[in-house]
mmCIF file as gemmi writes it, N, C-alpha and C atoms, coordinates in Angstrom:
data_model
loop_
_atom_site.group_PDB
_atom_site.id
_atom_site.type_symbol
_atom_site.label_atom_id
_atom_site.label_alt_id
_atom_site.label_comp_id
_atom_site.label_asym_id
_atom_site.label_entity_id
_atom_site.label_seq_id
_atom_site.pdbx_PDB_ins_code
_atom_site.Cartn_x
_atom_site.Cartn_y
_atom_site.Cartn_z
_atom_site.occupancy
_atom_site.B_iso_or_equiv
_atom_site.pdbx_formal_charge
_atom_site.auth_seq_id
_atom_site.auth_asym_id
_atom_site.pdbx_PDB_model_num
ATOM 1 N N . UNK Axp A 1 ? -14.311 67.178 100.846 1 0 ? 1 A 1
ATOM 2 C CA . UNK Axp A 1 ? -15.034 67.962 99.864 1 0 ? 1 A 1
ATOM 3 C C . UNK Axp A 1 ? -14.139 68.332 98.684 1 0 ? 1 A 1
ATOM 4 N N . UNK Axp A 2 ? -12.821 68.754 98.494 1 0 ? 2 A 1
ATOM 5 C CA . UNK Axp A 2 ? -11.76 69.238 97.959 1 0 ? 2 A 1
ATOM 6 C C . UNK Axp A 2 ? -11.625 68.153 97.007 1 0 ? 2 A 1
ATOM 7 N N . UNK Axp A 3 ? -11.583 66.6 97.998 1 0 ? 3 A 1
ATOM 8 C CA . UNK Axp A 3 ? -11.1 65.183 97.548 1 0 ? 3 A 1
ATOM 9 C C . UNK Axp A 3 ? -12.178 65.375 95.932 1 0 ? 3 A 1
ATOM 10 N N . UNK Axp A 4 ? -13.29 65.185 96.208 1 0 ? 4 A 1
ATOM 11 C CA . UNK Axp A 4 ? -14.971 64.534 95.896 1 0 ? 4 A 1
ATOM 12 C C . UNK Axp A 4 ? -14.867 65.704 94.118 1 0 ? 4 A 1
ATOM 13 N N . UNK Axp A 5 ? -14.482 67.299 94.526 1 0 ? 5 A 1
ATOM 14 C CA . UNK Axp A 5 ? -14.547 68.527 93.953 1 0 ? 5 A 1
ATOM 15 C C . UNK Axp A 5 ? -13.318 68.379 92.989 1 0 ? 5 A 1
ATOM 16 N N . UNK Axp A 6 ? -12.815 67.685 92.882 1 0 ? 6 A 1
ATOM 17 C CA . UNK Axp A 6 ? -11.645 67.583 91.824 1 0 ? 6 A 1
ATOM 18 C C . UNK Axp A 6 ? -11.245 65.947 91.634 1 0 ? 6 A 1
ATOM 19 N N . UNK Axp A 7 ? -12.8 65.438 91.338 1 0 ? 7 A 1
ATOM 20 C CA . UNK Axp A 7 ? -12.78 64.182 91.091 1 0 ? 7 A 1
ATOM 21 C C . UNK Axp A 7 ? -12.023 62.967 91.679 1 0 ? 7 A 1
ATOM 22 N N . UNK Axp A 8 ? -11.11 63.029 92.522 1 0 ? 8 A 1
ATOM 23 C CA . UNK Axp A 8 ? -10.312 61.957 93.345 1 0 ? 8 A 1
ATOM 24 C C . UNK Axp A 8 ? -11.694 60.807 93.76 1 0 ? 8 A 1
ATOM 25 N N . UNK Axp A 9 ? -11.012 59.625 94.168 1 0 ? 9 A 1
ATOM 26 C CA . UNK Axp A 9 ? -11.452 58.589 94.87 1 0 ? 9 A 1
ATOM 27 C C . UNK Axp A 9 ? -11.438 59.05 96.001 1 0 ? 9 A 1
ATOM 28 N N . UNK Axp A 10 ? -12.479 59.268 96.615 1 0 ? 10 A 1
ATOM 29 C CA . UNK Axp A 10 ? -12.715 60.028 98.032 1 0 ? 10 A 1
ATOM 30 C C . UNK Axp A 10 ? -12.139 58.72 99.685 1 0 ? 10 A 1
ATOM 31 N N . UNK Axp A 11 ? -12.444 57.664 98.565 1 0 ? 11 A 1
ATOM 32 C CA . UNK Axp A 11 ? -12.362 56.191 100.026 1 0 ? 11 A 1
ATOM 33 C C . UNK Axp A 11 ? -10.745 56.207 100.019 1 0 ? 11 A 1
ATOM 34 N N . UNK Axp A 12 ? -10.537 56.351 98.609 1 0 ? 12 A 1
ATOM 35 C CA . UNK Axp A 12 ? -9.049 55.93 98.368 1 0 ? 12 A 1
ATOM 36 C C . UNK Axp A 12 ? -8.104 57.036 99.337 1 0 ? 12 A 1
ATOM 37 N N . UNK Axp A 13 ? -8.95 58.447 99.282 1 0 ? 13 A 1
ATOM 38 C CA . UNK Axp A 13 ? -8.011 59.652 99.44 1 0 ? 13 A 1
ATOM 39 C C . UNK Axp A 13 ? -7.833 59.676 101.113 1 0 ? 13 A 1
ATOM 40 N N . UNK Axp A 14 ? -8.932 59.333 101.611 1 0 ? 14 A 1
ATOM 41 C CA . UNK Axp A 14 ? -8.881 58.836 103.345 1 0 ? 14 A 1
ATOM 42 C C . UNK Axp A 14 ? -7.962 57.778 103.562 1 0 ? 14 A 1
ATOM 43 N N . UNK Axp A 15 ? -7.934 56.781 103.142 1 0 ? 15 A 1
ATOM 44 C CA . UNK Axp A 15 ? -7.21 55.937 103.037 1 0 ? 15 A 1
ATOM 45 C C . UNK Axp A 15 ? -5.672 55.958 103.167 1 0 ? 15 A 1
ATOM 46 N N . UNK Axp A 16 ? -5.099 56.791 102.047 1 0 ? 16 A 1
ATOM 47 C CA . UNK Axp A 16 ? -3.89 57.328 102.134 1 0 ? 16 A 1
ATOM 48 C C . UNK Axp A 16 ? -3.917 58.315 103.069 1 0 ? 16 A 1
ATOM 49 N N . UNK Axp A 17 ? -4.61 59.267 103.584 1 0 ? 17 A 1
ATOM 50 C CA . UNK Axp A 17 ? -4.348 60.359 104.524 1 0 ? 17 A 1
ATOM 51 C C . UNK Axp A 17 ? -3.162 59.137 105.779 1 0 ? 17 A 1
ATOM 52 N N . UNK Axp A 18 ? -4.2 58.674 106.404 1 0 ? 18 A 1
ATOM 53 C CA . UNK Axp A 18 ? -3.28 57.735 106.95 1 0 ? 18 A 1
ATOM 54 C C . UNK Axp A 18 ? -2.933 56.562 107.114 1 0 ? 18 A 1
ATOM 55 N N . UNK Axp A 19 ? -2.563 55.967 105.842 1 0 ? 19 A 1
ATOM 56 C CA . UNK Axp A 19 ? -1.468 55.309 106.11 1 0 ? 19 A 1
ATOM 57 C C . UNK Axp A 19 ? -0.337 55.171 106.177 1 0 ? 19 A 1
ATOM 58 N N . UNK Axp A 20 ? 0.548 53.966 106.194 1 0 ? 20 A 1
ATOM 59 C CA . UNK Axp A 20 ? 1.866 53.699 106.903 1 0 ? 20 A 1
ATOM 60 C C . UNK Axp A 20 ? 2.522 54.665 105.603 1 0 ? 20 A 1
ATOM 61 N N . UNK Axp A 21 ? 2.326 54.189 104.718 1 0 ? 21 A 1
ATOM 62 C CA . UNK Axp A 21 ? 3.027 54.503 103.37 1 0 ? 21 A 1
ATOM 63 C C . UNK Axp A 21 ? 3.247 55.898 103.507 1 0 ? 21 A 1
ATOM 64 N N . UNK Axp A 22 ? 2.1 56.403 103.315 1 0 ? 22 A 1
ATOM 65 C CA . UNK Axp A 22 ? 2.018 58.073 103.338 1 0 ? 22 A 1
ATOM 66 C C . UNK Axp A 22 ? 3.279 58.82 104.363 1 0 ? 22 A 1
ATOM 67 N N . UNK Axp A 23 ? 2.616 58.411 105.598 1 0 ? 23 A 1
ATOM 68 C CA . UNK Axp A 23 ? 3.384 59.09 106.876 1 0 ? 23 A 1
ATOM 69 C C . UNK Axp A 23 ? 4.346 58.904 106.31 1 0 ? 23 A 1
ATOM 70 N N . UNK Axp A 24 ? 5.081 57.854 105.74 1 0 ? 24 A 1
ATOM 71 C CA . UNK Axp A 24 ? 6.562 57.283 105.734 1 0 ? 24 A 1
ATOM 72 C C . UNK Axp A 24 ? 7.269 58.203 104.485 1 0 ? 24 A 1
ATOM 73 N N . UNK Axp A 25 ? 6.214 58.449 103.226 1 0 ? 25 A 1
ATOM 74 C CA . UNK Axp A 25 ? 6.908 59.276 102.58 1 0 ? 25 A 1
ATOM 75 C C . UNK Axp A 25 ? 6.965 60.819 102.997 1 0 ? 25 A 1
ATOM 76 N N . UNK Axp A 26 ? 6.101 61.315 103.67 1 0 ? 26 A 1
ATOM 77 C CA . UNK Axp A 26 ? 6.159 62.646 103.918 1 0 ? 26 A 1
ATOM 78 C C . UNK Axp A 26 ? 7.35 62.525 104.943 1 0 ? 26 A 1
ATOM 79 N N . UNK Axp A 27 ? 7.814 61.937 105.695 1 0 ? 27 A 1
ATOM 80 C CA . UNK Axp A 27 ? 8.999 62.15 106.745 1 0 ? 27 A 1
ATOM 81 C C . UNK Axp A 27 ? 9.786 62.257 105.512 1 0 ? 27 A 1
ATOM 82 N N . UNK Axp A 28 ? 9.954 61.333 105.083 1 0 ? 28 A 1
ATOM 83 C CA . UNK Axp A 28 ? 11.359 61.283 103.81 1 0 ? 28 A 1
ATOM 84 C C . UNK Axp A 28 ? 11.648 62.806 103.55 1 0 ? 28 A 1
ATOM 85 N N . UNK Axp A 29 ? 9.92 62.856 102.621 1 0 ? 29 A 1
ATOM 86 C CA . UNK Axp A 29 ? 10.093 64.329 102.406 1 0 ? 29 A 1
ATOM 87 C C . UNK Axp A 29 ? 10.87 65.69 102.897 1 0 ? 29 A 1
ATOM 88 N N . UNK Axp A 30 ? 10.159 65.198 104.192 1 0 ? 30 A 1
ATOM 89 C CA . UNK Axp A 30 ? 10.615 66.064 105.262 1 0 ? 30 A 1
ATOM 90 C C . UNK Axp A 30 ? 11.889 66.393 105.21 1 0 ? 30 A 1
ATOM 91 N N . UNK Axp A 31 ? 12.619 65.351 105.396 1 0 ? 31 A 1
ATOM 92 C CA . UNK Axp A 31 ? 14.194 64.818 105.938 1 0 ? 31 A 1
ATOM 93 C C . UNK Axp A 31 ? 15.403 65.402 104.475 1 0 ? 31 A 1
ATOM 94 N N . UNK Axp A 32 ? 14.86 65.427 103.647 1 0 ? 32 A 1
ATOM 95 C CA . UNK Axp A 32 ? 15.44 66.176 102.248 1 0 ? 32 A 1
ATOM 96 C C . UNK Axp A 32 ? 15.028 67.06 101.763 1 0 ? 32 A 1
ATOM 97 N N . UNK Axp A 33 ? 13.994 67.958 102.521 1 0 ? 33 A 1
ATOM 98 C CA . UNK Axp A 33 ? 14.027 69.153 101.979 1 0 ? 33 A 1
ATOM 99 C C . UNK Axp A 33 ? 15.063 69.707 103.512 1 0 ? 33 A 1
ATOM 100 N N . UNK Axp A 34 ? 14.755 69.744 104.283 1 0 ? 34 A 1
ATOM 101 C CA . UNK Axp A 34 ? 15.738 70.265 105.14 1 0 ? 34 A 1
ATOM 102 C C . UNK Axp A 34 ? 17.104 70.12 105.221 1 0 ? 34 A 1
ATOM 103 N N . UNK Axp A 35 ? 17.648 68.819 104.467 1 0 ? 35 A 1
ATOM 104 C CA . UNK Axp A 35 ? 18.553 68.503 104.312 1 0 ? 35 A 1
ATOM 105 C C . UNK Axp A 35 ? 19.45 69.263 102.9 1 0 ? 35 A 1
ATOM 106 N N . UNK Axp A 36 ? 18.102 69.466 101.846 1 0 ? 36 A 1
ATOM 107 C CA . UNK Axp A 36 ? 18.541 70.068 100.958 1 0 ? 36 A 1
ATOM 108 C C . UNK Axp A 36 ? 18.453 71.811 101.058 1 0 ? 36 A 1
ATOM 109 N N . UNK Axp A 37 ? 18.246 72.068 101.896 1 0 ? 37 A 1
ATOM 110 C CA . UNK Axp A 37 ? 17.824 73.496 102.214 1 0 ? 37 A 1
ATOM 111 C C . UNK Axp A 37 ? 16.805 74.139 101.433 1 0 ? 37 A 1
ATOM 112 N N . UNK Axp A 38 ? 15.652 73.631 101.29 1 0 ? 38 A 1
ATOM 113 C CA . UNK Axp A 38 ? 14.19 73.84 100.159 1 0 ? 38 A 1
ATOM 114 C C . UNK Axp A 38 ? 13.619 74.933 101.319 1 0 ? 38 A 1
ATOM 115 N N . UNK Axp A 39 ? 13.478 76.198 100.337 1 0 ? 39 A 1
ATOM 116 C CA . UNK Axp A 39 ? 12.816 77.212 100.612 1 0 ? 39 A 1
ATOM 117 C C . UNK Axp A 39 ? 12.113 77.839 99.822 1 0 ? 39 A 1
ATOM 118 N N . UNK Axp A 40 ? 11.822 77.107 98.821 1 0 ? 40 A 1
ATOM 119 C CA . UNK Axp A 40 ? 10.587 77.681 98.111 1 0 ? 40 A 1
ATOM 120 C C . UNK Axp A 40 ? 10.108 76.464 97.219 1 0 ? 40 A 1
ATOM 121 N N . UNK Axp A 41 ? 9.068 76.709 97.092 1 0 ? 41 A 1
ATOM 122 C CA . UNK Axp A 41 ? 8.085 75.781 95.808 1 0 ? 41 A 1
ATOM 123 C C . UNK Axp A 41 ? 7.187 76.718 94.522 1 0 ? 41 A 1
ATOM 124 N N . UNK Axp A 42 ? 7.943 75.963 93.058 1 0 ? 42 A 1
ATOM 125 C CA . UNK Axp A 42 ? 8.661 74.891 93.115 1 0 ? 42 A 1
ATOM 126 C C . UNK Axp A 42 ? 9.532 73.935 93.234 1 0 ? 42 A 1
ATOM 127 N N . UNK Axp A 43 ? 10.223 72.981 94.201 1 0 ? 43 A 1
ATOM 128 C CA . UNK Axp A 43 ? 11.851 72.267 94.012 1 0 ? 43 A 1
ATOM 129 C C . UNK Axp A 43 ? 11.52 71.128 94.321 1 0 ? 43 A 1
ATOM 130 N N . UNK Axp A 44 ? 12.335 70.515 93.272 1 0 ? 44 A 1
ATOM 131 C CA . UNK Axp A 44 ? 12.347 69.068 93.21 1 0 ? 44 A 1
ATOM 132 C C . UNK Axp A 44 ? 13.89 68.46 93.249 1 0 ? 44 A 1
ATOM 133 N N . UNK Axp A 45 ? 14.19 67.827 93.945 1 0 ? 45 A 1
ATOM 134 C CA . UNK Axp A 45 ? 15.064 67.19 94.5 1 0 ? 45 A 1
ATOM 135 C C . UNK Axp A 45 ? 15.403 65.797 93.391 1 0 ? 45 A 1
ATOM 136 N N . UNK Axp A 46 ? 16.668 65.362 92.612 1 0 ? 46 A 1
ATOM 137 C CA . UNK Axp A 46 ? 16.182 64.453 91.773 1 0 ? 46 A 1
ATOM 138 C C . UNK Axp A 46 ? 18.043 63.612 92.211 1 0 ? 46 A 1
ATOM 139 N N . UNK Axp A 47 ? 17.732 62.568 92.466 1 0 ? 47 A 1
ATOM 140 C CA . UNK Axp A 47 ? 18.774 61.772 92.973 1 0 ? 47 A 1
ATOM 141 C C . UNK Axp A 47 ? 18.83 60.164 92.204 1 0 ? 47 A 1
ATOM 142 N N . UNK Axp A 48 ? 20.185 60.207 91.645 1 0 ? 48 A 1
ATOM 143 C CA . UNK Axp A 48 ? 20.413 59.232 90.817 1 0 ? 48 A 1
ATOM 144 C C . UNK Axp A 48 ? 20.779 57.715 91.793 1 0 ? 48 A 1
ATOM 145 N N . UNK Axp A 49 ? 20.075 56.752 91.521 1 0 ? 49 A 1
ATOM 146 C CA . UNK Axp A 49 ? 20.029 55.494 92.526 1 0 ? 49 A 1
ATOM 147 C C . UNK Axp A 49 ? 21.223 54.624 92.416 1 0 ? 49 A 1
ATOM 148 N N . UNK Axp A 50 ? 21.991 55.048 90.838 1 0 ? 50 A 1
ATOM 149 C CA . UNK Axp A 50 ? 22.999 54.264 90.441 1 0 ? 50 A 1
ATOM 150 C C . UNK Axp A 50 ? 24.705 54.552 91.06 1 0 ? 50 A 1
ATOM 151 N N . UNK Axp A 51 ? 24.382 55.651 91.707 1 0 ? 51 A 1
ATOM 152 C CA . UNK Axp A 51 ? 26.056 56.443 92.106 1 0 ? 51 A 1
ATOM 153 C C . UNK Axp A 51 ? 25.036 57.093 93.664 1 0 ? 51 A 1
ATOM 154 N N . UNK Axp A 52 ? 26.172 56.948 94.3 1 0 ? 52 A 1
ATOM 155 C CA . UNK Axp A 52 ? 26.561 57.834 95.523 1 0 ? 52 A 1
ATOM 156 C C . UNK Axp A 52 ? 26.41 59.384 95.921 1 0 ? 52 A 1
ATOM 157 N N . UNK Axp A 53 ? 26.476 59.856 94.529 1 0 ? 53 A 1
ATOM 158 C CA . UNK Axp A 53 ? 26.761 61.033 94.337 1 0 ? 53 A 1
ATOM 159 C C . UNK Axp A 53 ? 25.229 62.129 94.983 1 0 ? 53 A 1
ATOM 160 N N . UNK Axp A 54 ? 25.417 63.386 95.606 1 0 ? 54 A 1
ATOM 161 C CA . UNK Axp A 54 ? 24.282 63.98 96.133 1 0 ? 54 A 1
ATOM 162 C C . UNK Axp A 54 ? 23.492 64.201 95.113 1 0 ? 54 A 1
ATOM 163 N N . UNK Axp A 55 ? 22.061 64.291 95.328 1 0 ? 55 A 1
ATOM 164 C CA . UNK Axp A 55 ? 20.875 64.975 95.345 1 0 ? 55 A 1
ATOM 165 C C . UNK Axp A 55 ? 21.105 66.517 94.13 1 0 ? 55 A 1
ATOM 166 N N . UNK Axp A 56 ? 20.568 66.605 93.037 1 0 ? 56 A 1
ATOM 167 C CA . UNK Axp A 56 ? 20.39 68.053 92.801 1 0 ? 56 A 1
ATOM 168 C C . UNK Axp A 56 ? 19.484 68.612 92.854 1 0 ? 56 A 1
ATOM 169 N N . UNK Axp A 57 ? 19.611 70.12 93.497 1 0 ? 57 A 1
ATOM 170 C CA . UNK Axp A 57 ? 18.383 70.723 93.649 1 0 ? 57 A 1
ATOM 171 C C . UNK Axp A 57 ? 18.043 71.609 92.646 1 0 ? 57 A 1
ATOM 172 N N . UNK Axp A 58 ? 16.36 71.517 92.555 1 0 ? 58 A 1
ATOM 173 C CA . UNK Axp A 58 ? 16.249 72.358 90.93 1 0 ? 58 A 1
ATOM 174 C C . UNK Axp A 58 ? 15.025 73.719 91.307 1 0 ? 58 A 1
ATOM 175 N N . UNK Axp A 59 ? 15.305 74.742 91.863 1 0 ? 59 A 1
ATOM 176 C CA . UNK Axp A 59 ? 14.004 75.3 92.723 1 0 ? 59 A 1
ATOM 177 C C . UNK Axp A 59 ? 13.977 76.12 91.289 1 0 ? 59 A 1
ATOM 178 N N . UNK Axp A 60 ? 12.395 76.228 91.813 1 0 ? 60 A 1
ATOM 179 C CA . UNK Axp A 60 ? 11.729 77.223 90.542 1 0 ? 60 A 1
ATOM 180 C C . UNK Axp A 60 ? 10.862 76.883 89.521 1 0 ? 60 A 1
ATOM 181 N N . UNK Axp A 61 ? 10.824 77.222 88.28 1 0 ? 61 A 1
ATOM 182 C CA . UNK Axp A 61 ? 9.885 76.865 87.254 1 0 ? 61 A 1
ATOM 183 C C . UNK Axp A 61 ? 10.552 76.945 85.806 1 0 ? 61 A 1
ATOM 184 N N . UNK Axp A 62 ? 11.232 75.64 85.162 1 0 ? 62 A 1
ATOM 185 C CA . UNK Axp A 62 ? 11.932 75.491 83.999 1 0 ? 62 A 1
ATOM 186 C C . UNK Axp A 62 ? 10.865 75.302 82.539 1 0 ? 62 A 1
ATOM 187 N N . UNK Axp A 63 ? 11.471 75.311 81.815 1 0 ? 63 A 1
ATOM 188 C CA . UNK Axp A 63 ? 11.264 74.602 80.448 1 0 ? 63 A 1
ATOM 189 C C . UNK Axp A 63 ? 11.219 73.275 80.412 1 0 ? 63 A 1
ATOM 190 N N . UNK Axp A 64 ? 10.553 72.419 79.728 1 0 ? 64 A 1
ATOM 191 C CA . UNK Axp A 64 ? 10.309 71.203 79.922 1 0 ? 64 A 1
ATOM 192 C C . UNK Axp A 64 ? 11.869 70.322 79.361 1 0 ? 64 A 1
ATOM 193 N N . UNK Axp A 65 ? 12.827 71.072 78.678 1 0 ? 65 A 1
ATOM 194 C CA . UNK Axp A 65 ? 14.099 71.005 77.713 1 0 ? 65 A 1
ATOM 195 C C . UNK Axp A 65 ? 14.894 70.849 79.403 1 0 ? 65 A 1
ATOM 196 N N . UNK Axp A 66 ? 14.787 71.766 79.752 1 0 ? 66 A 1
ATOM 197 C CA . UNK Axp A 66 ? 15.594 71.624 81.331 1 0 ? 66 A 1
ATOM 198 C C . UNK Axp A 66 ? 15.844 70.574 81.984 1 0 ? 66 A 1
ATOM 199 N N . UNK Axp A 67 ? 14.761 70.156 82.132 1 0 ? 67 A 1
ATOM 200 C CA . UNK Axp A 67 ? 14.354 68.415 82.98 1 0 ? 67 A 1
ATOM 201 C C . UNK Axp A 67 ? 15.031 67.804 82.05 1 0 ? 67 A 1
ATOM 202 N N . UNK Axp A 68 ? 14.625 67.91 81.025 1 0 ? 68 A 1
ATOM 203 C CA . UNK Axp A 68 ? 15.196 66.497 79.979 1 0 ? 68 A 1
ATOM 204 C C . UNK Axp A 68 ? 16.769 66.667 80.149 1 0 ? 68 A 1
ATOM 205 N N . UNK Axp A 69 ? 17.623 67.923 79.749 1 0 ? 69 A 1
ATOM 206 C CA . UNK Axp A 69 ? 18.592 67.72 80.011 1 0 ? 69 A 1
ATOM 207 C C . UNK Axp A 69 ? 19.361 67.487 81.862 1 0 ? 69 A 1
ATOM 208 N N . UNK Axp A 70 ? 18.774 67.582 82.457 1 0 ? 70 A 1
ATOM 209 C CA . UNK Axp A 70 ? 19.34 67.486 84.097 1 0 ? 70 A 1
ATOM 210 C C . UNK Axp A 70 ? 19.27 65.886 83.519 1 0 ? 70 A 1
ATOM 211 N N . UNK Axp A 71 ? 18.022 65.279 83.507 1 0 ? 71 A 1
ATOM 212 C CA . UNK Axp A 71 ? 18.364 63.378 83.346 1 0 ? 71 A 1
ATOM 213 C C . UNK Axp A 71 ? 19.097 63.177 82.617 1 0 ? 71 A 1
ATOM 214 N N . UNK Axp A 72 ? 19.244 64.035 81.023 1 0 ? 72 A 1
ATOM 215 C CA . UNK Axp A 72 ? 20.156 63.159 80.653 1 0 ? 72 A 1
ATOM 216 C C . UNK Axp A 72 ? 21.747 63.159 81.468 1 0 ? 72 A 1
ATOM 217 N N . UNK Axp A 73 ? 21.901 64.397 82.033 1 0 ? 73 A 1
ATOM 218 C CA . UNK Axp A 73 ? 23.351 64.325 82.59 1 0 ? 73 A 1
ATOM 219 C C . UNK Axp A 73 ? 23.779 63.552 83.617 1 0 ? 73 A 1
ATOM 220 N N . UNK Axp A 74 ? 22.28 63.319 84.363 1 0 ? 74 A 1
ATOM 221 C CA . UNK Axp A 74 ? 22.454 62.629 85.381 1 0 ? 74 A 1
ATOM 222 C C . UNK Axp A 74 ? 22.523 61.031 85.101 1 0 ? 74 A 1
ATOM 223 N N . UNK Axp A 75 ? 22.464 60.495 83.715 1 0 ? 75 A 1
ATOM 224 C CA . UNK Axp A 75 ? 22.175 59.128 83.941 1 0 ? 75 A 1
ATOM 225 C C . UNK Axp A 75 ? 22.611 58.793 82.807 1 0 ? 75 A 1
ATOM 226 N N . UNK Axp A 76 ? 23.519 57.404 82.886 1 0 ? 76 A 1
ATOM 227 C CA . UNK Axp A 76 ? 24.44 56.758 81.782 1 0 ? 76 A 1
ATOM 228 C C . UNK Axp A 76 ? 23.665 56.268 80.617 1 0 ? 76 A 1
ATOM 229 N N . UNK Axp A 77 ? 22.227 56.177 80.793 1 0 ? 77 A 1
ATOM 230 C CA . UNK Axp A 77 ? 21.409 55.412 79.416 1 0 ? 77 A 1
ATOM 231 C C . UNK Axp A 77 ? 21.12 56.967 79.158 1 0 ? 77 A 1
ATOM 232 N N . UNK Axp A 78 ? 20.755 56.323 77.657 1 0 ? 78 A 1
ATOM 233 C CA . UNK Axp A 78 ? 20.408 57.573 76.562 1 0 ? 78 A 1
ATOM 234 C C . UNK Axp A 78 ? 19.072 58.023 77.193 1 0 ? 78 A 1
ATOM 235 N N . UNK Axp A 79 ? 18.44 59.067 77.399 1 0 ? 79 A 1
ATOM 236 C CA . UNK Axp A 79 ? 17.088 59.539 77.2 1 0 ? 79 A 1
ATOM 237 C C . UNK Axp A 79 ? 16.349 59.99 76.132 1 0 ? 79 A 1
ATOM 238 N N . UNK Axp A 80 ? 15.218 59.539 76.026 1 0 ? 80 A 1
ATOM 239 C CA . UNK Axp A 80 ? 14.601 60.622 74.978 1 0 ? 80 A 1
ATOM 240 C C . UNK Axp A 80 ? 13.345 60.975 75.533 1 0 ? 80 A 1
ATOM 241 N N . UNK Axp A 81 ? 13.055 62.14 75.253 1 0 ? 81 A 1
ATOM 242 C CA . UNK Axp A 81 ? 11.571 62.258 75.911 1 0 ? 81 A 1
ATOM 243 C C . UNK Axp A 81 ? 10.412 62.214 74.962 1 0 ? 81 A 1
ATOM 244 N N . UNK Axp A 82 ? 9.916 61.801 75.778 1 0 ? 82 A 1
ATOM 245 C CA . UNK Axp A 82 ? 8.234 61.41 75.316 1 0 ? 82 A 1
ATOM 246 C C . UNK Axp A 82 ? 7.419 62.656 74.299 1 0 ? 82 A 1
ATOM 247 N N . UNK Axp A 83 ? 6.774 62.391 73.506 1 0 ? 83 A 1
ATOM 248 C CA . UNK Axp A 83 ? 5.879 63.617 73.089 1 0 ? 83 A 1
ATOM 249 C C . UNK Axp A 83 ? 5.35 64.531 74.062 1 0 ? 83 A 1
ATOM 250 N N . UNK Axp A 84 ? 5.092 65.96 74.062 1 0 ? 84 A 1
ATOM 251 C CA . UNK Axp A 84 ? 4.494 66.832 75.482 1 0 ? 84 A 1
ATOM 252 C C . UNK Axp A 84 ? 2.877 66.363 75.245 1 0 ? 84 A 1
């Protein structure tokens, strides 16, 4: 009803409830917020694929300037962000 009430693809939204994919990302999930010690929402966890280096955690509610600068520090190409 929730799915149908905020316009989603209702076949699609069953669909993902369970599948492989899903289950598989919510463990992930799982496995890095505990790992990252996430105790409140909002936190987003943002991990650079190019280096070794850990995970930063960003809990709370920023400025959209915030995000932009965490990527740019986190990552050797230039960023620019998009229009809001």
């Amino acid at each position: 009803e929730i799915a149908r009430s905020v316009g989603l693809d209702e076949e699609e939204f069953l669909n993902d409830l369970s599948s492989e994919a899903a289950i598989k990302a919510l463990r992930c999930d799982l496995k890095f917020s505990q790992e990252m010690d996430v105790t409140q929402i909002p936190t987003l966890i943002v991990f650079n694929d190019k280096t070794d280096d850990d995970g930063i955690k960003i809990s709370g509610c920023y400025s959209y300037d915030v995000y932009v600068e965490i990527l740019r520090e986190m990552s050797d190409i230039k960023i620019e962000p998009a229009p809001l």
